[in-house]
C-alpha positions, 0 to 999 in steps of 0.5 A: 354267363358273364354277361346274364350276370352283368345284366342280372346287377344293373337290374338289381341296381336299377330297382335298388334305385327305384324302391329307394326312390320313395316310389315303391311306398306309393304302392301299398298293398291292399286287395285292389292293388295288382302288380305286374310280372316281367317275362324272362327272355329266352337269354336269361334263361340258364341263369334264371333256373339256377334261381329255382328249387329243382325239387318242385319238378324237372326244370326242363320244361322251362328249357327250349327243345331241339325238337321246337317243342315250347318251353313254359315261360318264367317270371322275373321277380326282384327282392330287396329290403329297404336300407337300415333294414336287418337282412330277412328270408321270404319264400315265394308261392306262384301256382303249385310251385315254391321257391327255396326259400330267399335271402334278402338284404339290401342288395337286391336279388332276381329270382325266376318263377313260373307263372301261376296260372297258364300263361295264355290266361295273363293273370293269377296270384303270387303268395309270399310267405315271410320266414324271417323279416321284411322284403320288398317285392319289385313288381310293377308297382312295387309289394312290400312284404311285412314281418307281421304279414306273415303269409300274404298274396297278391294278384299279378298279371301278365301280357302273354304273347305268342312265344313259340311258332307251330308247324303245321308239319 
């Protein structure tokens, strides 16, 4: 546990770094603009369903089984708001899931989603739904989320690879 926390931080800071670096403001939001979604390793994953509303379903199918079956993969994404920003709330909608709803502040937190589509198609949307303040999303490049927005999506993609190997018994 110690050690998802440690690597939960250093990655907060790592993007803290690099949205304060300017280089998030090169990536405005817009129609053409598509942004890229990291996978959450097989190591995090206790520590990154912590992070999602059970409410949504049962997080077991998020989980390995004993039995080989093949959990559904998640998604990293990080929020944080840009310095001097009051702190702000944002909820997340990836598919039919909905993310409890966030707190951002400058600290940057790391939150799991499912994909929005089937893994296997390697693209689909990701919608935020801003309840309250401003937020940068850490995609690749960067979404920066408006209080004026209101209700935004953007597309996102993926690079699926083969997670689980299949028996033929």
């Amino acid at each position: 546990m110690a050690a998802g926390v440690a690597m939960a931080v250093v990655s907060g800071v790592v993007w803290w770094f690099w949205l304060a670096s300017g280089r998030a403001d090169s990536a405005k939001s817009g129609p053409a603009t598509i942004s890229a979604l990291t996978e959450v390793t097989e190591q995090d994953i206790a520590d990154a369903l912590t992070t999602m509303a059970p409410s949504n379903g049962p997080l077991a199918r998020f989980q390995a089984t004993k039995d080989g079956t093949c959990r559904q993969p998640l998604a990293w994404v990080s929020l944080v708001s840009l310095p001097g920003e009051p702190p702000s709330q944002i909820r997340l909608i990836s598919g039919s899931y909905y993310s409890p709803v966030i707190a951002v502040s400058a600290t940057p937190v790391r939150v799991a989603i499912p994909y929005p589509k089937p893994y296997e198609t390697g693209r689909g949307e990701l919608t935020a739904v801003d309840v309250g303040g401003s937020a940068t999303i850490a995609l690749l490049p960067a979404w920066r989320v408006s209080a004026a927005d209101g209700k935004t999506t953007r597309e996102v993609v993926w690079h699926p690879v083969e997670r689980c190997s299949h028996s033929n018994g």
